[in-house]
C-alpha positions in Angstrom: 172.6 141.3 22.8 173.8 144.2 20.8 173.4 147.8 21.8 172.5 150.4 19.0 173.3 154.0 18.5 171.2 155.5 20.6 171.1 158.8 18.7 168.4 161.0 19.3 169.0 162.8 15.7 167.9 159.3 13.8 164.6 158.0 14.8 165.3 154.7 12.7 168.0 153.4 15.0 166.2 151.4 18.1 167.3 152.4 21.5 166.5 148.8 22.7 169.3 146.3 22.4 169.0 143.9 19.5 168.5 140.2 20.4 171.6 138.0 19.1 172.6 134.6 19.5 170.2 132.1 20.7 167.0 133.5 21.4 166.7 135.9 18.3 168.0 132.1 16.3 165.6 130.6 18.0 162.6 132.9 17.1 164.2 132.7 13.3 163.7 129.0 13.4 160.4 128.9 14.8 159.1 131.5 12.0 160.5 129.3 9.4 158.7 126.3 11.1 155.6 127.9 11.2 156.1 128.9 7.6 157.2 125.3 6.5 153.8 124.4 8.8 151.6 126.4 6.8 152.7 125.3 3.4 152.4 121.5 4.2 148.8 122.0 5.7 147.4 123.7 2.9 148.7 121.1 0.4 147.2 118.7 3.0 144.0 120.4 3.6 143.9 120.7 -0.6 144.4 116.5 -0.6 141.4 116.2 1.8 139.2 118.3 0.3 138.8 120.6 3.3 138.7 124.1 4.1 140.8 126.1 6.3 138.2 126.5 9.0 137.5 122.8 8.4 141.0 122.0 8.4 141.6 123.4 11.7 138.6 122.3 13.3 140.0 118.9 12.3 143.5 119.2 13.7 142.5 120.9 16.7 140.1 117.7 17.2 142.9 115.3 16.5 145.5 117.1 18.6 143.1 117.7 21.5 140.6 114.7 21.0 137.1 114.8 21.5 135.3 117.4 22.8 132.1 119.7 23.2 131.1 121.9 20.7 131.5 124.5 23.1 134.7 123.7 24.2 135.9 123.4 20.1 134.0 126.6 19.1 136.7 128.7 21.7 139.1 126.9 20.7 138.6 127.5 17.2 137.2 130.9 17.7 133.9 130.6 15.7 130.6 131.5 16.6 128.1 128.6 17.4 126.3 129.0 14.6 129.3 129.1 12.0 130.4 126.1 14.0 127.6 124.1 13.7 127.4 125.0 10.2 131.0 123.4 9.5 130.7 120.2 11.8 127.6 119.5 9.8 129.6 119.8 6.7 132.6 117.6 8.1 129.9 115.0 9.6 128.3 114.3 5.8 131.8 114.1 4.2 133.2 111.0 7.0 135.7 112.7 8.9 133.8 113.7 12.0 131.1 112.2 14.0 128.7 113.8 16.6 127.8 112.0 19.7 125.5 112.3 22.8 127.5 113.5 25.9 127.2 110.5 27.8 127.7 112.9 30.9 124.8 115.5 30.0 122.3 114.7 27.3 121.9 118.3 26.6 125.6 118.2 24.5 127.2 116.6 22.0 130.4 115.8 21.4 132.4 116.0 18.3 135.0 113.5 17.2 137.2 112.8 14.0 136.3 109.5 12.9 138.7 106.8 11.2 138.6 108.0 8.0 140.5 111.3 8.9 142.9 109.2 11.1 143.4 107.2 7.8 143.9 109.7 5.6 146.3 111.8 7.5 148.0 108.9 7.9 147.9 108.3 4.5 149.2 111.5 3.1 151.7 112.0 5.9 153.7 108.6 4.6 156.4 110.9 3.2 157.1 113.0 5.9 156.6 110.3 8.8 159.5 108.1 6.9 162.1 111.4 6.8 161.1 111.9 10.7 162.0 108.5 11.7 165.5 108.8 9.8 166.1 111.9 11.2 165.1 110.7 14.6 167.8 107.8 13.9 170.1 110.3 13.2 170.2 112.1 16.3 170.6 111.0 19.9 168.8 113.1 21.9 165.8 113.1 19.3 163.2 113.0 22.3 164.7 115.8 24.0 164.7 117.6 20.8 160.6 117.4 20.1 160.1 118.2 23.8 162.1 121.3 23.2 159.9 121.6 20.1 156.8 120.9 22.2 157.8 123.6 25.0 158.0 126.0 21.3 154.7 125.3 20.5 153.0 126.3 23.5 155.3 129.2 23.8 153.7 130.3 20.3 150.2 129.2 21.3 150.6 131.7 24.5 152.1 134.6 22.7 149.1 134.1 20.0 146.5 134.3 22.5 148.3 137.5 24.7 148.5 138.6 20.5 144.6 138.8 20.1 143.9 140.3 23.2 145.9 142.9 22.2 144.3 143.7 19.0 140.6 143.1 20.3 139.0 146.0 18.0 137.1 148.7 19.8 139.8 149.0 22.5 
């Protein structure tokens, strides 16, 4: 870290050091990542035919697997209704499937189905074969996506502390 002018006369200068070096690379990186993220998801979601809300409602139930719609309306944040609305949509299109709780018969639980696993696998050819000859490429590739991994929740935290910060009304 960097210390700046701490000039009282010139409000524009911080009087916090400035991050250099690895963590303020780091953050650089991940923004890019997320960026890069973004861009290939909505060409994804646009080859599937799905909306953003859809979209996520779909990765979030292939990342995390199956799960109540209560326990995917949080994580999504939608209301029950909306949610309902868009797992109906996703259930007549093929790529998710309701079924009976077989712990309580009072919930269901939504799952992707086949058809999205083959898809995404379909449309993800391209990037899965530069992976695997980057992952040749490098020696410590699994401590590498671990690291990336450990990024990804740091992001997923810092989102959530985010909204609670901005709740309106507060």
């Amino acid at each position: 870290m960097t210390n700046q002018n701490d000039d009282p006369a010139n409000p524009n200068v911080p009087s916090q050091p400035v991050e250099v070096g690895a963590p303020a690379n780091t953050w650089r990186h991940a923004l890019r990542l997320a960026a890069a993220s973004e861009q290939y998801i909505a060409q994804l979601r646009a080859a599937l035919g799905l909306s953003s809300n859809e979209m996520n409602a779909m990765l979030l139930l292939h990342d995390g697997g199956a799960c109540t719609m209560t326990q995917l309306s949080s994580r999504i944040s939608l209301s029950r209704p909306a949610l309902t609305t868009l797992v109906d949509r996703l259930a007549r299109q093929g790529w998710a499937e309701r079924r009976p709780d077989p712990l309580d018969r009072r919930k269901v639980i939504v799952a992707v189905t086949g058809r999205f696993e083959q898809e995404l696998m379909t449309h993800s050819l391209g990037w899965r074969d530069r992976l695997q000859k980057l992952a040749a490429s490098s020696e410590a590739w699994d401590q590498t996506i671990n690291r990336l991994a450990d990024i990804c929740d740091i992001c997923a935290t810092s989102a959530v502390e985010l909204q609670v910060e901005v709740q309106p009304g507060q």
